[in-house]
KOLFIDO-598025 format. One record per atom (N, C-alpha, C, O, CB): atom name; x negated, y negated, z. Coordinates in pm, 1 decimal. Glycine has a CB too. Layout:
BEGIN
a | u | v | w
CA | X | Y | Z
...
end
This chain:
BEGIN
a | u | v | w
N | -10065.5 | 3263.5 | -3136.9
CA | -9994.7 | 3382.8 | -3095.5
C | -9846.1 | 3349.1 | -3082.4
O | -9789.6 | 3259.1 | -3020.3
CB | -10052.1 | 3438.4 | -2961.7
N | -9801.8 | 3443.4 | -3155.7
CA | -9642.0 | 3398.2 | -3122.7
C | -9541.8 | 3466.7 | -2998.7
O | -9557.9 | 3568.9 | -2932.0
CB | -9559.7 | 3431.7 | -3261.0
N | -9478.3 | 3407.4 | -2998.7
CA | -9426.9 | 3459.7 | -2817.8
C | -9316.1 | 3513.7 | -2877.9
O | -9290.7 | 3499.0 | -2997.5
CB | -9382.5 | 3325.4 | -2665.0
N | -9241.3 | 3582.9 | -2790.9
CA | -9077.5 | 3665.1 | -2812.4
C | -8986.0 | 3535.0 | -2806.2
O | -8878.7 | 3569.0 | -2856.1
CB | -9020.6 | 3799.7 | -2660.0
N | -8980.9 | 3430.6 | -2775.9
CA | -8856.0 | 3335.7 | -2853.3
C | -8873.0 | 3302.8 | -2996.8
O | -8783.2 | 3275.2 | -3076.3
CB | -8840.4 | 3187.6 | -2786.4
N | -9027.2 | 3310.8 | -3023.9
CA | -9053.5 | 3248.4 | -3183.5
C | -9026.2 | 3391.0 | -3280.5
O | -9018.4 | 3384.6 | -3403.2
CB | -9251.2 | 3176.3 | -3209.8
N | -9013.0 | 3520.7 | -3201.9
CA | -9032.0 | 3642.5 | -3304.6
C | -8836.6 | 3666.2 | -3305.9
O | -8762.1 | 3726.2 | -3383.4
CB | -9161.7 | 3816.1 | -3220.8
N | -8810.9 | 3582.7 | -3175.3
CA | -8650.3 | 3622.0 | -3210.3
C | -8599.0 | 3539.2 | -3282.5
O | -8501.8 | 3585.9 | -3341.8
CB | -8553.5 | 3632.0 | -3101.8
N | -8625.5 | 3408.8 | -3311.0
CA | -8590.6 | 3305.8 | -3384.0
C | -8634.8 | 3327.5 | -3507.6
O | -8563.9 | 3279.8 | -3596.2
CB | -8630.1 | 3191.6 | -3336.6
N | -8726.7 | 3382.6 | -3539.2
CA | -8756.7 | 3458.8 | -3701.1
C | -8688.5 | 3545.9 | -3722.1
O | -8640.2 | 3546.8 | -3835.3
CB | -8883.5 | 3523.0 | -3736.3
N | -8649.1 | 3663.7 | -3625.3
CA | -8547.5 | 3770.9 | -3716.3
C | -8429.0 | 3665.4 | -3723.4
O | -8395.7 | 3633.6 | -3837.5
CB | -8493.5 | 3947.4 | -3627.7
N | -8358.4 | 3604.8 | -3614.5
CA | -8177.2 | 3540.7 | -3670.1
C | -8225.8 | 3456.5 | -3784.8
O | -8113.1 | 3418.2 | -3816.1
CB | -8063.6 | 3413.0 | -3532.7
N | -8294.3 | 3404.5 | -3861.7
CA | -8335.0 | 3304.8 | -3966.4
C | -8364.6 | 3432.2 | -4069.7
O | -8317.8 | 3400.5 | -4179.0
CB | -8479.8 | 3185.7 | -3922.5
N | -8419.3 | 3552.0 | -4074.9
CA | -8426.7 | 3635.0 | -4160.3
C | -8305.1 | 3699.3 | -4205.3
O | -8282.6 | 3736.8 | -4320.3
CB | -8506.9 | 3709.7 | -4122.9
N | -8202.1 | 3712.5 | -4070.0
CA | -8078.5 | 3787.0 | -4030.6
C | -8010.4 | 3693.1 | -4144.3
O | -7961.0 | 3745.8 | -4243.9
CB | -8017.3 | 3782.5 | -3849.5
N | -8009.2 | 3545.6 | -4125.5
CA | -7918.1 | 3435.3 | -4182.1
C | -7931.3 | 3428.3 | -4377.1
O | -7855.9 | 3405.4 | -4471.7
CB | -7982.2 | 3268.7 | -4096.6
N | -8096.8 | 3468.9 | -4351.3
CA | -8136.6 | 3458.4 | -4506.1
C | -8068.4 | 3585.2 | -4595.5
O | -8020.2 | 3587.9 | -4708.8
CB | -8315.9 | 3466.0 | -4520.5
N | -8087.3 | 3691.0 | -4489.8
CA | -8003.0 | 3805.8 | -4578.2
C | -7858.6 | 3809.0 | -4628.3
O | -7810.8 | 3864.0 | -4727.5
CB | -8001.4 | 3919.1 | -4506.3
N | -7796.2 | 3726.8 | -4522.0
CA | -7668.3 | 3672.0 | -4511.1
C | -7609.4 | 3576.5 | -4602.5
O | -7495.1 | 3559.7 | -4645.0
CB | -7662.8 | 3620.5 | -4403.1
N | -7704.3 | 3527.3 | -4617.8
CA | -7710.9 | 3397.3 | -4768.2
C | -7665.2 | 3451.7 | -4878.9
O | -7564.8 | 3428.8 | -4946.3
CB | -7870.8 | 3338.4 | -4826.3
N | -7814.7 | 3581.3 | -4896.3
CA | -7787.0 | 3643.3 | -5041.9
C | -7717.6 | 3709.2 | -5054.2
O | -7659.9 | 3725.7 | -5161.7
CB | -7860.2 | 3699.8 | -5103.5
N | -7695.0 | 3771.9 | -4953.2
CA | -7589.5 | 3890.0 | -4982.8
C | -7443.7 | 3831.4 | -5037.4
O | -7413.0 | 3852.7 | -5154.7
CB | -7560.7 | 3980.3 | -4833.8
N | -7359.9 | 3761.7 | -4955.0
CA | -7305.1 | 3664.2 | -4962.4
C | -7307.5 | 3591.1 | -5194.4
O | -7227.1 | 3591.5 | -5287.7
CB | -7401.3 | 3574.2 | -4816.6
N | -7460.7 | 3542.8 | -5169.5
CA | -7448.6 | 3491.6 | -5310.3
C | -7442.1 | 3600.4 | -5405.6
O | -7386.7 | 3584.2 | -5514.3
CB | -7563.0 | 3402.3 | -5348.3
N | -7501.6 | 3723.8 | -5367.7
CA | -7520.0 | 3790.1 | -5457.0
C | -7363.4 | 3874.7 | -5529.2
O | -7343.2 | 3918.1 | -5642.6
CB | -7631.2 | 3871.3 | -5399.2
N | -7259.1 | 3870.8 | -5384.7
CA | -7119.1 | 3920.0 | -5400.3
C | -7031.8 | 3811.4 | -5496.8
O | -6940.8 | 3832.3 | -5577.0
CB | -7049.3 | 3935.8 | -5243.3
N | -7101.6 | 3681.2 | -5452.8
CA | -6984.1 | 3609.5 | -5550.7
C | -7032.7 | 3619.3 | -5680.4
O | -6942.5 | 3632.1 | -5763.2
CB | -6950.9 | 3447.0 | -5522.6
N | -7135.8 | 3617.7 | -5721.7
CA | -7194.6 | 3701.2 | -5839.5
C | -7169.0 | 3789.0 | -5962.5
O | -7166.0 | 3788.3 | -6085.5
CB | -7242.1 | 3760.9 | -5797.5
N | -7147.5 | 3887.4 | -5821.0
CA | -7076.7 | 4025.0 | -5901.5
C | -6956.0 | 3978.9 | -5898.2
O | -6913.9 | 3967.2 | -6013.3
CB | -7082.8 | 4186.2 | -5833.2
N | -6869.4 | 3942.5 | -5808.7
CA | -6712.8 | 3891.0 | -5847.1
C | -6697.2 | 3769.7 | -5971.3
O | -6592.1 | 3708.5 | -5990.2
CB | -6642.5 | 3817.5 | -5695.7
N | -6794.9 | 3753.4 | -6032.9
CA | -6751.8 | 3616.5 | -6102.5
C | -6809.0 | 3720.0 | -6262.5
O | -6784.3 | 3686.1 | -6378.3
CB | -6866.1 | 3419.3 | -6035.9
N | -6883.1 | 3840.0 | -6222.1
CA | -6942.6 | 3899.0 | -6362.3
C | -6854.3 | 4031.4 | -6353.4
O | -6857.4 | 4113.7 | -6444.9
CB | -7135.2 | 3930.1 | -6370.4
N | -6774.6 | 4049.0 | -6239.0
CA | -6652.1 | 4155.2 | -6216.2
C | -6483.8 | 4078.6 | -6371.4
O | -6413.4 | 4117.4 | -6464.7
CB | -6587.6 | 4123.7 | -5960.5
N | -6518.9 | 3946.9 | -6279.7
CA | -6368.7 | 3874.5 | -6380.1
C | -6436.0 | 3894.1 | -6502.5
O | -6403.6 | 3975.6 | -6588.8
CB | -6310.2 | 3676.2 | -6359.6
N | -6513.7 | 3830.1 | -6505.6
CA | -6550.7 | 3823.1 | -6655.0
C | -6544.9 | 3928.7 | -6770.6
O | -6519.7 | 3893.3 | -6885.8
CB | -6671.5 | 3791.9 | -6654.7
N | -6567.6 | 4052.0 | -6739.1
CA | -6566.6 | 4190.5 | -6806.0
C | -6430.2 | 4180.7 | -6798.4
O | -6375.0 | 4152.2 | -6904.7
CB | -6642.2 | 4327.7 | -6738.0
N | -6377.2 | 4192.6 | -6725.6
CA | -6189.2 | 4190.6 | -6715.1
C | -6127.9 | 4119.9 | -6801.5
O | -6044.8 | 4166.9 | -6879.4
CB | -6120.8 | 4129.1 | -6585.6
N | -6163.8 | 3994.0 | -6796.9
CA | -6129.6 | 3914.7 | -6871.7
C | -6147.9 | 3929.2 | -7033.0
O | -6074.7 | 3899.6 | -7127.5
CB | -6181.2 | 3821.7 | -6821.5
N | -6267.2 | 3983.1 | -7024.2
CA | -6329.3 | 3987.5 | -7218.4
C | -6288.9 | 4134.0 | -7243.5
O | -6280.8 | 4171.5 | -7360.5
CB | -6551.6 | 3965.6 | -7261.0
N | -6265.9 | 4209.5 | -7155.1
CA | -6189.6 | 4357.3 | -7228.8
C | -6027.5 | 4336.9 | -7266.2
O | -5971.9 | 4377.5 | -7368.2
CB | -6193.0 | 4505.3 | -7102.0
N | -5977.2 | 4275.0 | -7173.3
CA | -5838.1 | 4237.0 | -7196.4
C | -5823.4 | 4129.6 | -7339.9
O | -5761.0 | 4145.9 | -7444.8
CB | -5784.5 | 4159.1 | -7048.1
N | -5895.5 | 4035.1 | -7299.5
CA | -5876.6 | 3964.0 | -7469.1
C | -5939.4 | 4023.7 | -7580.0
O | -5902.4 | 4017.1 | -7697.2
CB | -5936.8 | 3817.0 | -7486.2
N | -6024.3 | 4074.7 | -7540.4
CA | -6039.9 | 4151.9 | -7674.5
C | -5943.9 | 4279.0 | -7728.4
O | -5939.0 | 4333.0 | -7838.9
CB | -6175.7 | 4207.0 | -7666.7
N | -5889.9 | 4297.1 | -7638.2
CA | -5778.3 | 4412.3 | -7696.5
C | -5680.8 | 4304.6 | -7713.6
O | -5668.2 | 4329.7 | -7833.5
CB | -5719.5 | 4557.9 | -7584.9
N | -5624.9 | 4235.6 | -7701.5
CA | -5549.1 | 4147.5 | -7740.1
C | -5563.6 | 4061.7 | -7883.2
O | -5466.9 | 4049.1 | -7958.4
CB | -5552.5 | 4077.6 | -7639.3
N | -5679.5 | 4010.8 | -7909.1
CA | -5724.2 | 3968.4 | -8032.3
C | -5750.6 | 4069.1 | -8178.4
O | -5715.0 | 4055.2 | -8295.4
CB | -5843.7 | 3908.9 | -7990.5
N | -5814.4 | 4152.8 | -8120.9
CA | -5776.6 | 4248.6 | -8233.0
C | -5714.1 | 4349.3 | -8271.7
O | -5724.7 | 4403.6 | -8381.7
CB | -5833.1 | 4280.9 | -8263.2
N | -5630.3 | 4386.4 | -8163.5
CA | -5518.8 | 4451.6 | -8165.1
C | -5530.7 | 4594.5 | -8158.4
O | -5438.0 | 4672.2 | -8181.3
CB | -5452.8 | 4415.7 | -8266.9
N | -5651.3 | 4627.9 | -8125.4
CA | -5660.2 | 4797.6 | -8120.0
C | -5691.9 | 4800.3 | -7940.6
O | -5786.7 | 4733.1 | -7900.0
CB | -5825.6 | 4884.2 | -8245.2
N | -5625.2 | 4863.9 | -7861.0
CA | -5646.9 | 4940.9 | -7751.9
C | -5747.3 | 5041.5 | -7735.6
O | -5754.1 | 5153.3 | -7786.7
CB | -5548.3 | 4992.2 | -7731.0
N | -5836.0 | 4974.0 | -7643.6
CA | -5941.4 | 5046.6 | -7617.8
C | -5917.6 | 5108.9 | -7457.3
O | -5961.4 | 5212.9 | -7408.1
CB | -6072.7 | 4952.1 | -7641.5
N | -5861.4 | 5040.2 | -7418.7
CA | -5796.6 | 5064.1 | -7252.9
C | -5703.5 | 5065.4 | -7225.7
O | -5682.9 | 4944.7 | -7212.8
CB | -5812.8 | 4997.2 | -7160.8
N | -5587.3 | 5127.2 | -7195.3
CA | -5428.4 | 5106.4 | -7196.9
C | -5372.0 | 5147.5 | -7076.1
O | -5413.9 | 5253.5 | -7029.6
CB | -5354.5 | 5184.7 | -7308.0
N | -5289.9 | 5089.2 | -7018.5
CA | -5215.4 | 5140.4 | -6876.5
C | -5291.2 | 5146.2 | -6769.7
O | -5373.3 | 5058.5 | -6742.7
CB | -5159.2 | 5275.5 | -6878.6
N | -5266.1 | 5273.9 | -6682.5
CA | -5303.4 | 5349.4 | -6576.0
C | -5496.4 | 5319.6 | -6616.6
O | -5595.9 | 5291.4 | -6549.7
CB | -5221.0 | 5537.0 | -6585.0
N | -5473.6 | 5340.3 | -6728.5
CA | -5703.6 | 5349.7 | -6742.1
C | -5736.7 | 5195.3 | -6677.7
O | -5767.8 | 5158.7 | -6564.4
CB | -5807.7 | 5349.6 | -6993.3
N | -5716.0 | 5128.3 | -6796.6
CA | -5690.9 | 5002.3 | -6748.6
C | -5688.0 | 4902.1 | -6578.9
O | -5737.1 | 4794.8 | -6543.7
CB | -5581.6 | 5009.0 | -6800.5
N | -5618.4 | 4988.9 | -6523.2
CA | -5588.7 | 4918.8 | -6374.7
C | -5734.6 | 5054.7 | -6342.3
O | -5852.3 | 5023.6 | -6323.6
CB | -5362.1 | 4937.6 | -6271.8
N | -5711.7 | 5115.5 | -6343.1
CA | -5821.5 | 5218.1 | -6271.6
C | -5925.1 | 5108.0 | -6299.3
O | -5971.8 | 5047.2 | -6203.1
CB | -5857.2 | 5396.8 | -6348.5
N | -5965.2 | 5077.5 | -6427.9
CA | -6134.0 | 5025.9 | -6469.7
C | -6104.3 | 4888.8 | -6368.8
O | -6194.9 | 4836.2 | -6304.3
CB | -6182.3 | 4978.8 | -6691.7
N | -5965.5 | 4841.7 | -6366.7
CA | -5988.7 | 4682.1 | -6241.2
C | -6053.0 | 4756.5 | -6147.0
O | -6175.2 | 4755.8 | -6132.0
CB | -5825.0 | 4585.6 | -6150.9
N | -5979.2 | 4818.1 | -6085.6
CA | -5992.1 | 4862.8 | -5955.4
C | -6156.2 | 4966.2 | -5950.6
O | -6203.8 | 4993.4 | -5840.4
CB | -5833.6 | 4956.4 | -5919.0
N | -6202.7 | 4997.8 | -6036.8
CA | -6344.3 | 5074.7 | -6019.9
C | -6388.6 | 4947.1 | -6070.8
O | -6472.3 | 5009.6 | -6136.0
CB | -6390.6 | 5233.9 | -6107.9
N | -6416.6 | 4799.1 | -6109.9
CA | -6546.5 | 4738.0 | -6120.1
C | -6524.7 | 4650.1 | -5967.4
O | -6622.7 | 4605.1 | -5908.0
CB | -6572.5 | 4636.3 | -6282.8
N | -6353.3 | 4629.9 | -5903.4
CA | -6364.1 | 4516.2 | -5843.8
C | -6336.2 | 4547.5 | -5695.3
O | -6336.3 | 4470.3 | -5599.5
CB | -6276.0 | 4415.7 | -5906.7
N | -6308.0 | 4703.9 | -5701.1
CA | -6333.1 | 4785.3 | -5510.8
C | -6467.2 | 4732.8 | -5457.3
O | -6483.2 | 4671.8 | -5351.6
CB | -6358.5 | 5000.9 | -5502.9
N | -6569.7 | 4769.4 | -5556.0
CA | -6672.2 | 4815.1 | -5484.7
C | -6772.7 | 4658.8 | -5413.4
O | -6843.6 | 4616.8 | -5321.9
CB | -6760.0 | 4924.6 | -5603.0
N | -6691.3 | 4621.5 | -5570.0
CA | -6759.6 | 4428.2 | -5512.5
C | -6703.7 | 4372.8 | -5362.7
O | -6772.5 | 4302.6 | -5288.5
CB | -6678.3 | 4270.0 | -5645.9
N | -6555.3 | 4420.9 | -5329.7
CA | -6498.9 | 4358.0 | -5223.9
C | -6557.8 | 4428.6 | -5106.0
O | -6599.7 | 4379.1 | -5001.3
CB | -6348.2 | 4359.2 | -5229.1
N | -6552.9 | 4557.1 | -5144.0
CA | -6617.3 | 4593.2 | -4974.0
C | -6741.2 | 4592.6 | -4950.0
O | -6788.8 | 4636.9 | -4845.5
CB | -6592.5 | 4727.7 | -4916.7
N | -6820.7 | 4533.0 | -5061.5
CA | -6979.8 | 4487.5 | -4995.9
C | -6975.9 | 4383.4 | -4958.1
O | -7061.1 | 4353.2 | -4874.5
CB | -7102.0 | 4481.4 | -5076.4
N | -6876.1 | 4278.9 | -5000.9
CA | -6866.7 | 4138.4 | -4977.5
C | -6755.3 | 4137.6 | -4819.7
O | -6727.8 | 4041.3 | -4748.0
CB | -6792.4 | 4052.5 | -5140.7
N | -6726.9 | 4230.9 | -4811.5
CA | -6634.9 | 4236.2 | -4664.8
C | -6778.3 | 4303.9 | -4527.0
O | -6800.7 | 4269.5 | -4411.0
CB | -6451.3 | 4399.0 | -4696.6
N | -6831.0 | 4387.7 | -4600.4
CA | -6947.8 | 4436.2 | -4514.4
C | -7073.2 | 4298.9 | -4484.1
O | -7093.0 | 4252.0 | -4372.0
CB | -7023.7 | 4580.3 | -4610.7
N | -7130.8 | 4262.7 | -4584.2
CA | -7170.6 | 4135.9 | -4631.3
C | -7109.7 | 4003.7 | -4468.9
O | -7157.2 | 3997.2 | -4355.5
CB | -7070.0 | 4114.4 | -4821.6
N | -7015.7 | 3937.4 | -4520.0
CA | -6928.8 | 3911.3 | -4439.3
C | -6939.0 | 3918.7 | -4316.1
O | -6978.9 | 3823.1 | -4249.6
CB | -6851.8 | 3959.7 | -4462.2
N | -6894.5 | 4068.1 | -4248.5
CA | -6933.7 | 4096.6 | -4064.6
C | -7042.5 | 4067.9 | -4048.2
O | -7075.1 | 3982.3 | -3966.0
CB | -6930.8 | 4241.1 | -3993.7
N | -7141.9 | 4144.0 | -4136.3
CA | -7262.5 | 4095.8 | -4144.8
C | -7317.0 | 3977.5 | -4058.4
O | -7358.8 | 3967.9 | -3943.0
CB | -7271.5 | 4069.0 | -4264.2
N | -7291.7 | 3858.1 | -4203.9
CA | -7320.8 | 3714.1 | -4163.9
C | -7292.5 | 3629.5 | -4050.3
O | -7361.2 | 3545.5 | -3992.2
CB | -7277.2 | 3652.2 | -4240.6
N | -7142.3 | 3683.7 | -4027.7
CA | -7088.6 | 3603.0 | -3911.7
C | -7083.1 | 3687.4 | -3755.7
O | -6980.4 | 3692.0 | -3688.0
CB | -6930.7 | 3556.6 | -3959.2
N | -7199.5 | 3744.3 | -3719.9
CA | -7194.1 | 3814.9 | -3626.4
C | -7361.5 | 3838.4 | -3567.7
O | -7405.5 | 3948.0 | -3602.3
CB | -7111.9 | 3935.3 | -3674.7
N | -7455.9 | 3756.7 | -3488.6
CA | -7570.1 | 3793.8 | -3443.4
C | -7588.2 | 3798.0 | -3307.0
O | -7508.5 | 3748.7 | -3227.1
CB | -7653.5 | 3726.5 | -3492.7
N | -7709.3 | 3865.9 | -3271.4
CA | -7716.8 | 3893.5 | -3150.3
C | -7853.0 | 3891.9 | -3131.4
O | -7910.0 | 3938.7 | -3229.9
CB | -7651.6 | 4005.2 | -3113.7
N | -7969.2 | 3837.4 | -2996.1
CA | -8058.9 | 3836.2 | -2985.6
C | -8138.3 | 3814.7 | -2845.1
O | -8052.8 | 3809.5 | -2756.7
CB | -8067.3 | 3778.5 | -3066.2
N | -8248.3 | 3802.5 | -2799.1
CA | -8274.2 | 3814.6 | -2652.1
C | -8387.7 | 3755.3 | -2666.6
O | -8482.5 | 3779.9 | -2741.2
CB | -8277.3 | 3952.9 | -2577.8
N | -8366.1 | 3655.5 | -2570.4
CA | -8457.8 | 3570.7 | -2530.2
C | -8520.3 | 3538.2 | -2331.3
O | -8448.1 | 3535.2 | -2231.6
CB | -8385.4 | 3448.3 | -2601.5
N | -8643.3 | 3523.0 | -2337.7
CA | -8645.5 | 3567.2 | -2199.3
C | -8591.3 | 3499.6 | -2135.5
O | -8644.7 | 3493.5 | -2024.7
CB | -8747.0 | 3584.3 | -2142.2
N | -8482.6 | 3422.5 | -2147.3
CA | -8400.5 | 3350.3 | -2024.7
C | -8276.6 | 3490.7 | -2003.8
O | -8216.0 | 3516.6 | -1899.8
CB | -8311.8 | 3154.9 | -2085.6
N | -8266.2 | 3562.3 | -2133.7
CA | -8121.7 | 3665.0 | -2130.2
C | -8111.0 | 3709.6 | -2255.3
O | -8195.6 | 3684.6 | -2341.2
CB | -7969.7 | 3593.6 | -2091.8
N | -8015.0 | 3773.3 | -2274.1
CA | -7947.3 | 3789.2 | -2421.4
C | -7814.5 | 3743.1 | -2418.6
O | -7736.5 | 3736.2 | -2323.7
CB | -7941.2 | 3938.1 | -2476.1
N | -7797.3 | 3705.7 | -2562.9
CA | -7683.1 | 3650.8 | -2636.1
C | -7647.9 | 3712.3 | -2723.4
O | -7733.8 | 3782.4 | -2776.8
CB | -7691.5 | 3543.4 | -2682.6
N | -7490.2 | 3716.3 | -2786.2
CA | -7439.2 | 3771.5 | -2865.3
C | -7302.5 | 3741.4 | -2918.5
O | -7199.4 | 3778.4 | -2862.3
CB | -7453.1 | 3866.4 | -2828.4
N | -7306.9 | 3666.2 | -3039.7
CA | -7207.0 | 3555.1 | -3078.0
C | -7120.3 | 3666.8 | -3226.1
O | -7182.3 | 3726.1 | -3314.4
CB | -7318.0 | 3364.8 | -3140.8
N | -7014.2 | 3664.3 | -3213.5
CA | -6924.0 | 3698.0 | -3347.4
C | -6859.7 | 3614.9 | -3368.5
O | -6825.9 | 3547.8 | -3271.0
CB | -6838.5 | 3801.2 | -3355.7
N | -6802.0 | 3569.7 | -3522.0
CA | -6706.9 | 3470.7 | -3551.5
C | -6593.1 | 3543.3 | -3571.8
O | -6622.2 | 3592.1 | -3681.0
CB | -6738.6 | 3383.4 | -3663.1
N | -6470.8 | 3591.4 | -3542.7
CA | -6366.3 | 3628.3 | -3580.7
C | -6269.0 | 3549.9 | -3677.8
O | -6237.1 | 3433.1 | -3655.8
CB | -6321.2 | 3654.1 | -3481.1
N | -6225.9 | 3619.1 | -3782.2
CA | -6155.4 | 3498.5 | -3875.9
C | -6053.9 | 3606.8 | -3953.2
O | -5974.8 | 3567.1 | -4038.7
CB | -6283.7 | 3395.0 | -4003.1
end
């Protein structure tokens, strides 16, 4: 039978695991965010026809690489912030950075 320190010590270890991926899963998308950036820009560069130009251009940065940062900023509070109760009390730790 498991007691309320072992069921709170499983959610912050579940809390931590979500925290992991989420976390891995943002640098992820930021590393498959550059990459599209990167291969649309050289490719209009290499063959010389504009497929994206100007104002479109910064829009398409900014619509693949908004949405990655503020899951990875949500993500983030997320990870570095738990709270839990154990029958001696409750605790509740944030990292500010």
């Amino acid at each position: 039978m498991a007691t309320a320190e072992d069921v709170e010590i499983e959610k912050l270890k579940l809390a931590n695991d979500l925290g992991r991926y989420g976390l891995k899963g943002t640098l992820y998308g930021a590393w498959a965010a550059l990459t599209a950036v990167v291969i649309i820009a050289v490719a209009q560069m290499v063959t010389g026809k504009t497929v994206v130009d100007g104002w479109a251009f910064t829009a398409l940065v900014f619509i693949i690489v908004l949405p990655i940062t503020a899951f990875g900023a949500f993500v983030f509070k997320r990870a570095f912030s738990m709270e839990g109760k154990l029958p001696g009390g409750a605790f509740k730790t944030k990292t500010d950075g």
